[in-house]
N, C-alpha and C positions, 0 to 999 in steps of 0.2 A: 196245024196248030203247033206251034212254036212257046218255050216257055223258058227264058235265063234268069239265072239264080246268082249275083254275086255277093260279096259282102254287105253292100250298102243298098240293091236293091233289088228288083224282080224284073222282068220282063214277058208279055205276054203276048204272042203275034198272031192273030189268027183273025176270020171274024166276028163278030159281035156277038153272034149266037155263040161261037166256039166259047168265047172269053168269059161270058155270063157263068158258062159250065162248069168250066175251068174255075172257077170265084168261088163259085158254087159246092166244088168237090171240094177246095181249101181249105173252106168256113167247115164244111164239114169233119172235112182230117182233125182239125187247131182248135175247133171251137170257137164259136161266135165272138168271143169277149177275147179273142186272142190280137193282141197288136201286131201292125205289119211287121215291126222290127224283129220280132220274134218269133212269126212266120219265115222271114228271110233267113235267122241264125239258126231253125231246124232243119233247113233245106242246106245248107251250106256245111255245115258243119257232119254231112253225113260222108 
């Protein structure tokens, strides 16, 4: 499982199951109601 973070967007490489998980742990970090874009500027900006 593979996962890039740039300015403008994300990247997630793995398989299907991986990526679900992955989506999954995200939603959980950010919070549901959290926009992609602003998932992306808290990965980034650490």
């Amino acid at each position: 499982m593979k996962s890039y973070f740039s300015e403008k967007s994300f990247h997630l490489q793995g398989k299907a199951w991986q990526v679900r998980i992955m989506l999954n742990q995200l939603q959980k970090e950010v919070g549901k109601s959290t926009k992609v874009i602003d998932l992306i500027r808290t990965r980034t900006s650490k």
